[in-house]
C-alpha positions in Angstrom: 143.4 19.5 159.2 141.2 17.1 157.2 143.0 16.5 154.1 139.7 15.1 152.4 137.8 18.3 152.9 141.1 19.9 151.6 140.9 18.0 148.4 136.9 18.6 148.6 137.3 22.4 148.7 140.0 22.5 145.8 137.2 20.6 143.3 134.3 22.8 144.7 136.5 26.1 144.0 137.2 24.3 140.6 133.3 22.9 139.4 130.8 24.8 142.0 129.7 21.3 143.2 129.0 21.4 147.0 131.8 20.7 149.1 129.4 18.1 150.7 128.4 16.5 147.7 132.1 16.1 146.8 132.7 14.3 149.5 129.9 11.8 149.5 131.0 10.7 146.0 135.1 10.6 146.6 136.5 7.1 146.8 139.7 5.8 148.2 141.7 4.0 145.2 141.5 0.0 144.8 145.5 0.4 144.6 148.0 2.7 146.7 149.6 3.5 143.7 146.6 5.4 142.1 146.8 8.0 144.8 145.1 8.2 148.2 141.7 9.7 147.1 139.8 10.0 143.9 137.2 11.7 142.5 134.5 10.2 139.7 133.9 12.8 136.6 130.7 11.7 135.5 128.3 13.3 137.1 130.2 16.7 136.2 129.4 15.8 132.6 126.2 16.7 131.8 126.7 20.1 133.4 129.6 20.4 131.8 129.1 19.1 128.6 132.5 17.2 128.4 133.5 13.7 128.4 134.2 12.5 131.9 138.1 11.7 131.0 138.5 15.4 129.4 137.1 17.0 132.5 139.5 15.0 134.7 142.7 15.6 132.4 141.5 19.7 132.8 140.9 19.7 136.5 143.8 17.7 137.1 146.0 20.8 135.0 144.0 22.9 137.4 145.0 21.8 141.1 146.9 23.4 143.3 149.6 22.2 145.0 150.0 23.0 148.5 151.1 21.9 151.9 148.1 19.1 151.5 148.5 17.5 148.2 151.3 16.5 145.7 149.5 16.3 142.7 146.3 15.7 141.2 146.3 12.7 138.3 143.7 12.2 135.4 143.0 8.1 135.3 140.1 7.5 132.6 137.0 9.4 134.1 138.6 9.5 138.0 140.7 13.0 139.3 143.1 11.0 141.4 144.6 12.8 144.3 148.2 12.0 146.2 148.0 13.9 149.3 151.6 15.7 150.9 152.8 12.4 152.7 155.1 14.0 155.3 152.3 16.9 156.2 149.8 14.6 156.6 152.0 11.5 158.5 152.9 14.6 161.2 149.3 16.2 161.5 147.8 12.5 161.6 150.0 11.5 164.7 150.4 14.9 166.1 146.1 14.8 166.1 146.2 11.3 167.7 148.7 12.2 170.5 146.7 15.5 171.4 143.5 13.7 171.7 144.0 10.7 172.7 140.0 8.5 172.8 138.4 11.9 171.8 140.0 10.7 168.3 137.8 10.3 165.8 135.0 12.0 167.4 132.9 14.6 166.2 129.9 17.0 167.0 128.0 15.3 164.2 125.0 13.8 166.6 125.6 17.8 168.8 121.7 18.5 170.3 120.4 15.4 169.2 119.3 12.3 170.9 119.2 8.8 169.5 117.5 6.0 171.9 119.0 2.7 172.0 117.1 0.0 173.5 119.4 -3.4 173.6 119.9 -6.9 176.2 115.9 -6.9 177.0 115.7 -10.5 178.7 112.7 -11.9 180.1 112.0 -11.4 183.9 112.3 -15.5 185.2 114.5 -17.0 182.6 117.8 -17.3 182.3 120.0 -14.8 180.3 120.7 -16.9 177.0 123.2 -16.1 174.5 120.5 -14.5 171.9 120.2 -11.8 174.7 124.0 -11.7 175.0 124.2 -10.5 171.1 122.0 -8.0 171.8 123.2 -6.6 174.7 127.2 -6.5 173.2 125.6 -4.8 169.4 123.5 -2.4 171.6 126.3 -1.7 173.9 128.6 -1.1 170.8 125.9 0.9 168.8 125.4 3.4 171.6 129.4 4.2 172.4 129.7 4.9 168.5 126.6 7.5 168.9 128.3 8.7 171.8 131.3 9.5 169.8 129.5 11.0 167.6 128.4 13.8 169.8 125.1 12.7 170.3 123.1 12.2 173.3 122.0 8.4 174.1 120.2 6.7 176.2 120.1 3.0 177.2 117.2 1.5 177.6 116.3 -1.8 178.9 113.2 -3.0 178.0 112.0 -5.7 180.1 109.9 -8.5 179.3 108.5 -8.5 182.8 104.4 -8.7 181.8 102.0 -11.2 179.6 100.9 -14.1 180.0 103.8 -16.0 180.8 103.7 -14.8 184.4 100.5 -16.0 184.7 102.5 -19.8 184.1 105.0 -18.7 185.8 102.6 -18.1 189.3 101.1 -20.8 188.7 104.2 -23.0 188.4 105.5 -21.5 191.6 102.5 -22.0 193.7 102.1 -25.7 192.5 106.0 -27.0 192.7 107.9 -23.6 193.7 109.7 -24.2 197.0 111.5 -20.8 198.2 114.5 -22.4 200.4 115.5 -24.1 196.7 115.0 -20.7 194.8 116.9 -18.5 197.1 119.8 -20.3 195.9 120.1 -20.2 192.1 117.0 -18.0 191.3 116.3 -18.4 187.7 117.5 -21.9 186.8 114.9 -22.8 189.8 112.5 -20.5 188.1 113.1 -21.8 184.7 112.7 -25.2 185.7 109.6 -24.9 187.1 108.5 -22.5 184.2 109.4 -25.9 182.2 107.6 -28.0 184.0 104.4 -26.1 183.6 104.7 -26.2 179.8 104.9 -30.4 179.8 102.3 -30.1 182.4 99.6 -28.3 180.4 100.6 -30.5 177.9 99.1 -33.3 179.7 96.4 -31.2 181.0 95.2 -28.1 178.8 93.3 -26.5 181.9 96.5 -24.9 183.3 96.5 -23.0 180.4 93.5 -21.6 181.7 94.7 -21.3 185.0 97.7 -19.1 184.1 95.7 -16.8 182.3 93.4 -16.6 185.1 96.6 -15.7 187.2 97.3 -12.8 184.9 94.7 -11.7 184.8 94.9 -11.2 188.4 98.2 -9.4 188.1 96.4 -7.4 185.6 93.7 -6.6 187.9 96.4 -5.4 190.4 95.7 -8.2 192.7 98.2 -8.1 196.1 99.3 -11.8 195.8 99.7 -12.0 192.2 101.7 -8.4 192.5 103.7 -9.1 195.0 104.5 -12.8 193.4 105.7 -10.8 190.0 107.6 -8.0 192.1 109.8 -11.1 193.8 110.5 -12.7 190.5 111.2 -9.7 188.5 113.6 -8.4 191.7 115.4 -11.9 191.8 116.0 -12.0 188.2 117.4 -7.8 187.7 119.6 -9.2 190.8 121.5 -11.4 188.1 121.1 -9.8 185.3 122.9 -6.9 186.7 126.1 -9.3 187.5 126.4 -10.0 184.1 125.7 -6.0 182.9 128.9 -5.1 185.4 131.0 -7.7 183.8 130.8 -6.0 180.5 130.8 -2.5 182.4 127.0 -1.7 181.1 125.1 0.7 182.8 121.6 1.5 181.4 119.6 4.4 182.0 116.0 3.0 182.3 114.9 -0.6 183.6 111.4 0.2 182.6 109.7 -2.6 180.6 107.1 -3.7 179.4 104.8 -3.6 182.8 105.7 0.2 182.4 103.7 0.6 179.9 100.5 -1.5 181.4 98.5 2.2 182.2 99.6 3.7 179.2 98.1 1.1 176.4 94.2 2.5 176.6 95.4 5.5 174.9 97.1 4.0 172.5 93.7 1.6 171.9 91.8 5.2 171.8 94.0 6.7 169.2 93.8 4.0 167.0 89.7 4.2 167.5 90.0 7.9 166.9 91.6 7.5 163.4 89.3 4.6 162.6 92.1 2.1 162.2 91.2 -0.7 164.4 88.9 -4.0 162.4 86.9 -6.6 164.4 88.1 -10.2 163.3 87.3 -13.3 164.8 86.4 -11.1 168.3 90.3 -9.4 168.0 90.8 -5.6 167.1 93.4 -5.2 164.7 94.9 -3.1 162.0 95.2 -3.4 158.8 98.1 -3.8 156.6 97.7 -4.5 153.4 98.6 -1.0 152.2 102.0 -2.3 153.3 101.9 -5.8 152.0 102.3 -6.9 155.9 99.8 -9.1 157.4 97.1 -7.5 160.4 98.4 -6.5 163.4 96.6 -7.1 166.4 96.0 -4.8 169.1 93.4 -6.6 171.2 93.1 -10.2 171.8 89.6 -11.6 171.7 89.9 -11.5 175.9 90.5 -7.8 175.5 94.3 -8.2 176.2 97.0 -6.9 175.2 99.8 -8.3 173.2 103.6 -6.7 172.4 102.6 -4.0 169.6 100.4 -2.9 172.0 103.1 -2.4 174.7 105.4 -1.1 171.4 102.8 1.5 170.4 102.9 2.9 173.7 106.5 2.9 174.6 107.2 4.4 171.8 104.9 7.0 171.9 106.0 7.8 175.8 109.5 7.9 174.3 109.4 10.4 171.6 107.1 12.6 174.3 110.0 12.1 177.1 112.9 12.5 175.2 111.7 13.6 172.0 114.6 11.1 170.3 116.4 12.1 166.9 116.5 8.4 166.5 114.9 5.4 168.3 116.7 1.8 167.8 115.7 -1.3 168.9 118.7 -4.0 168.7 116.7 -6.9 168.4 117.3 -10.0 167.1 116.4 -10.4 163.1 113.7 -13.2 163.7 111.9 -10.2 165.0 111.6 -8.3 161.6 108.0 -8.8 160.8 106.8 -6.9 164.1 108.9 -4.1 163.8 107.7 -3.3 160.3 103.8 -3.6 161.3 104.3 -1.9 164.3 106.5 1.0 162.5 103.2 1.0 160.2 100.8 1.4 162.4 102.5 4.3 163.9 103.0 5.7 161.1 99.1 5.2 159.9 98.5 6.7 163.3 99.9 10.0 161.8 103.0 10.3 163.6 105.5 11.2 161.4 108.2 10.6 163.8 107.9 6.8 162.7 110.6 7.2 160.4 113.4 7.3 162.7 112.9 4.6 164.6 114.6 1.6 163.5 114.7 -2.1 164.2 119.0 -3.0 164.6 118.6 -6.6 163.3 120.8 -8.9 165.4 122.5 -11.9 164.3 121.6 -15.8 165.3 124.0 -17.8 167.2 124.7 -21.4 165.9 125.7 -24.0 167.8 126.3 -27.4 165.5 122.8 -26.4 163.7 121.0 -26.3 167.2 118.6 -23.2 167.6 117.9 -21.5 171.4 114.6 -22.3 172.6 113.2 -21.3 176.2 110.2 -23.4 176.2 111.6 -26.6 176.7 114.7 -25.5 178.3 117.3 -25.7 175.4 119.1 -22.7 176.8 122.4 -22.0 176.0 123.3 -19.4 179.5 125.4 -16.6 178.6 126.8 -17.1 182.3 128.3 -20.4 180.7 129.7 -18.6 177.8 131.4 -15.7 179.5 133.0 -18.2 182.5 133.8 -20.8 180.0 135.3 -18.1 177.6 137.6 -16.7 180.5 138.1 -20.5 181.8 140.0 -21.4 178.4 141.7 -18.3 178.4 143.8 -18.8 181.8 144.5 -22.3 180.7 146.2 -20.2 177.7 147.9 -18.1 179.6 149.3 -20.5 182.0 150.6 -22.1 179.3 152.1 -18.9 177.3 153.2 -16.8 180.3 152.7 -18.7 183.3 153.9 -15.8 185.7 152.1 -13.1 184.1 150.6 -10.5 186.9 147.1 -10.1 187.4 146.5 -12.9 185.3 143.2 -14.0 186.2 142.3 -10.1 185.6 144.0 -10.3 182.2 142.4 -13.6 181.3 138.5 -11.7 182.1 139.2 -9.2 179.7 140.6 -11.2 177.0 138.0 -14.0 177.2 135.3 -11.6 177.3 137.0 -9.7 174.7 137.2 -12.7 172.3 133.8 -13.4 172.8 132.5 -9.5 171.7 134.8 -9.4 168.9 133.0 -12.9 167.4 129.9 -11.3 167.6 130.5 -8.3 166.0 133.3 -9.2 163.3 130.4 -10.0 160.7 127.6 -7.8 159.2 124.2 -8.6 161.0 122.8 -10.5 158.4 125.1 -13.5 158.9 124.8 -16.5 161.3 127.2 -16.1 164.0 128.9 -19.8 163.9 130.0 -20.3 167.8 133.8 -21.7 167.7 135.8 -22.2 170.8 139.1 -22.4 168.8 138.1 -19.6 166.4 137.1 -17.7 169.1 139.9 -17.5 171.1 142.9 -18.0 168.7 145.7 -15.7 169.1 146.3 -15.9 165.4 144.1 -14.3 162.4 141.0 -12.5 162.7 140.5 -13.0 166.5 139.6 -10.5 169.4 142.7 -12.2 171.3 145.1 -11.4 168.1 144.0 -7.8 168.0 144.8 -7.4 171.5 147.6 -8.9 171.6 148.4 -6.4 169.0 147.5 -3.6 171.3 149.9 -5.2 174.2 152.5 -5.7 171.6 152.8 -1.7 170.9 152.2 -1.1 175.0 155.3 -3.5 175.9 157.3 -1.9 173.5 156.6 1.7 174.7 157.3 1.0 178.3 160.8 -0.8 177.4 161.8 2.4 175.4 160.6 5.0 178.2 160.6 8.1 177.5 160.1 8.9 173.6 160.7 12.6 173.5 158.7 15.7 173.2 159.1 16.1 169.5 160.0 13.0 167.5 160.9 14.8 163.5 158.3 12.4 161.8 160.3 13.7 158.8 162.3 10.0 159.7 159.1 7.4 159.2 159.5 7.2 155.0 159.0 3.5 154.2 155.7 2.8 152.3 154.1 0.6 155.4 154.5 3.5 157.4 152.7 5.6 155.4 150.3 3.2 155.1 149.8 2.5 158.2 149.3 6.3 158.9 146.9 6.4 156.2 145.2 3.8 158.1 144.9 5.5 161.2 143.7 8.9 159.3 140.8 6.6 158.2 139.4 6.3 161.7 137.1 9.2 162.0 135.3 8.0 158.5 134.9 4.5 160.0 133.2 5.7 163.0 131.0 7.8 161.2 130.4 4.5 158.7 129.7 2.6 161.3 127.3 4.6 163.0 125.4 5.6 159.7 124.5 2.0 158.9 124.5 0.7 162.7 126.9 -1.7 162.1 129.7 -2.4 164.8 131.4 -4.8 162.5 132.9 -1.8 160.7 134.9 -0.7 163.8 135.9 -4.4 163.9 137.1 -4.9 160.8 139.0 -1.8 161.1 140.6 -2.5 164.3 141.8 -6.0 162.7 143.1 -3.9 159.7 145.0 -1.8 162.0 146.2 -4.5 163.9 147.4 -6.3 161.0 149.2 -3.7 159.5 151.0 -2.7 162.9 152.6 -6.3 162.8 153.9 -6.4 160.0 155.6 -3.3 160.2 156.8 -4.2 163.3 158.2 -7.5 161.8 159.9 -6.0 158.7 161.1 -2.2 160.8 163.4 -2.3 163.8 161.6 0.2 166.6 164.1 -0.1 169.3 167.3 -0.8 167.7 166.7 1.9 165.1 168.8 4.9 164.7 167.5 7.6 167.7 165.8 9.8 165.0 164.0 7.0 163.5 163.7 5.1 167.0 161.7 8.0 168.2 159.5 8.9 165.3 158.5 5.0 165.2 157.2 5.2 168.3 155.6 7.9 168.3 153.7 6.2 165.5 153.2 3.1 167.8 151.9 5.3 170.5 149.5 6.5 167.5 148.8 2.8 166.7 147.6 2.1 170.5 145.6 4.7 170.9 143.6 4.5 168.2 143.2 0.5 169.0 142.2 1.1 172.1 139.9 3.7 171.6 138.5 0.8 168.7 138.6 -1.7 171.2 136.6 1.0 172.9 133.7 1.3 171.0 133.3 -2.2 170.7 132.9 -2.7 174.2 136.1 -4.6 174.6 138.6 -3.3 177.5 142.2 -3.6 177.1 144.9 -5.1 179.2 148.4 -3.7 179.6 150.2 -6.9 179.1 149.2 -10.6 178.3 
């Protein structure tokens, strides 16, 4: 039973407002002692012709009382509602017990299919920590669609074409020695990828030379072909070590070489709607209808650039899987493209341009130091994620020296920590990169919430059995209600999160939940409780785990059993 659609039926019955709309405009209270939901009166007066406060001191003499509410409340212009605590406390936890991580799902997304393209590195250089956001808020995004109910897809766009393999052959064929790149792949292929860069530097005619070799690739060219397929087959080789760490899986590889036969249509449609404009030599569109600068189509070569590729990925997309929604988790420096390209679509006359979005990603900060490929500032995720789990056995062997599976235990939390930093903020904040913020056990931390989790586990497996039917009449403090009410929040705050792509929603809930489930198990005995009350409070920590874990979940982060 969803008590909010309850409460939403008994003000439809009451005004002839849709159920839906109801919904959409009740609030949760900013205190628990104004009721557990609440309804604003104000847009109920013009219809009604009544002061907002008059209308909710006649609805509230209206309600009634049943198995899901207690009473109804007039406050100023708000119908407050307090819901029937011990009905809902035993349908919440009853619910969570009976489906277990299909809580909080729905059939919402049911015969729909939303595209989510996320990670995205370039074939030949290493997999930096700007990739690493991407791929965990991708990864996050999609599960929450999932759970949903609708079809996704993960797709992996690859930057394995332009320009920079042209460098990148000719960097190999001038200093690439195979017997030395065999043996760490891309930080051989990097360097030399480097090297060319402050070598054209010196001498401006390599640049020529590169594009002279991609052009060759271009052209199809065995040597130049064969060159690209070895570098982009070394380079998916370690990218996928790092994909199984975080248990990804992705349902395409196909990138942006993919989509090398399919860009002349794309140039032809364009022509065919009279869109593309000569300037300087380059075929562009114009934007100003949109207040966005030109975007270009064709460089002065006749080459193509990324909204080119863009154009007819997306275009393949939409005619393969004919996508409900199409999301790009980039990262946020990447804003300007995705509008022009989402514009030139759109000019193009395909309507379907609404629905896709761009997923902003947020920027990693080390000590005010930016990522940069060029010149070989990269920060490696490989670094990160072993570091990460590195300093996390060194906590363990401190804490619980003799812990089983430790090394195991120490993956999970280390990787854990470092999700739950990147997805505990909105996506238009800096992500600020602290080791001892990261991977405290205390506050607002991926290991605290876990710890949480393991906390609740250690206590059910010391109790045992708990009983078929634990009277849930016995949990009547206030936190435990509270905590209930927490847990009957869940299915919203998937739904949140997935209706404004934002993980962090799931992650501040999960902290919430976690927060709450400590104190009450600081201020409640659960073990040395009476046997009614014993049983009914673990029941609810049974609840409590579940519905972390299945949190955890959707965030990408697995859970140990103990710590």
């Amino acid at each position: 039973m969803d008590f909010k659609l309850e409460i939403a039926k008994k003000i439809s019955s009451m005004t002839e407002m849709e159920t839906e709309k109801i919904l959409e405009l009740m609030e949760i209270p900013p205190q628990p002692n104004m009721g557990d939901y609440a309804f604003p009166c104000f847009q109920l007066a013009k219809v009604m012709r009544k002061a907002p406060n008059m209308i909710a001191r006649e609805l509230a003499e209206k309600v009634e009382k049943d198995d899901t509410l207690e009473k109804a409340e007039a406050a100023g212009g708000y119908l407050n509602f307090f819901i029937n605590k011990e009905g809902f406390i035993k349908h919440t936890i009853a619910q969570i017990l009976e489906q277990g991580e299909k809580y909080g799902s729905s059939d919402k997304g049911e015969g729909k299919t939303v595209l989510v393209e996320f990670s995205s590195p370039n074939i030949a250089k290493p997999f930096h920590i700007g990739h690493l956001v991407n791929t965990i808020t991708g990864n996050s995004i999609e599960k929450i669609f999932k759970h949903l109910g609708y079809n996704t897809v993960k797709l992996n766009h690859l930057g394995d074409y332009g320009t920079q393999f042209g460098k990148l052959i000719s960097a190999y064929k001038r200093w690439g020695v195979d017997e030395v790149i065999a043996k760490d792949p891309i930080n051989e292929l990097l360097k030399i990828y480097v090297k060319f860069h402050e070598e054209a530097e010196k001498d401006p005619s390599l640049e020529d030379e590169a594009r002279a070799y991609f052009k060759q690739l271009e052209d199809g060219e065995p040597e130049a072909v064969a060159l690209w397929e070895k570098f982009r087959e070394l380079s998916l080789t370690e990218f996928r070590k790092l994909y199984k760490d975080f248990n990804i899986e992705f349902d395409s590889y196909a990138g942006e070489s993919f989509y090398s036969d399919k860009m002349p249509e794309v140039v032809q449609i364009l022509k065919d709607k009279n869109l593309l404009k000569e300037s300087n030599g380059a075929q562009i569109v114009d934007l100003e209808q949109f207040n966005l600068p030109p975007c270009l189509i064709l460089k002065s070569d006749g080459a193509t650039i990324y909204a080119t590729r863009d154009l007819a990925a997306a275009i393949y997309r939409k005619r393969t899987y004919d996508f409900y929604k199409s999301l790009y988790v980039v990262g946020n420096t990447q804003a300007l493209h995705f509008k022009q390209f989402f514009s030139v679509l759109q000019l193009a006359g395909f309507e379907w341009a609404q629905n896709c979005v761009h997923v902003g990603t947020s920027l990693v900060k080390f000590a005010d130091r930016k990522l940069a490929s060029r010149k070989g500032d990269v920060i490696y995720a490989k670094e990160v994620v072993d570091e990460a789990v590195e300093k996390t056995l060194e906590i363990i062997n401190s804490k619980n020296p003799n812990l089983e599976d430790k090394e195991e235990v120490a993956k999970k939390v280390g990787m854990g920590a470092i999700i739950y930093t990147f997805l505990k903020n909105n996506m238009d904040r800096d992500i600020i990169f602290s080791w001892e913020d990261m991977l405290s056990f205390e506050g607002e931390s991926g290991p605290y919430v876990l710890y949480s989790y393991v906390r609740g586990k250690s206590i059910l497996k010391k109790a045992g059995n708990i009983g078929e039917n634990p009277d849930l009449s016995y949990l009547k403090t206030e936190d435990e209600y509270n905590m209930v009410k927490l847990l009957g929040f869940f299915k919203g705050t998937v739904e949140q999160a997935g209706d404004r792509y934002e993980p962090f929603v799931i992650t501040r809930y999960v902290t919430d939940l976690a927060k709450a489930y400590n104190k009450f198990y600081n201020t409640h005995p659960i073990l040395t409780a009476d046997e009614k009350v014993k049983e009914a409070r673990l029941a609810l920590t049974k609840a409590v785990c579940s519905v972390l874990s299945t949190g955890l979940g959707l965030l990408g982060i697995q859970t140990p059993e103990s710590m």
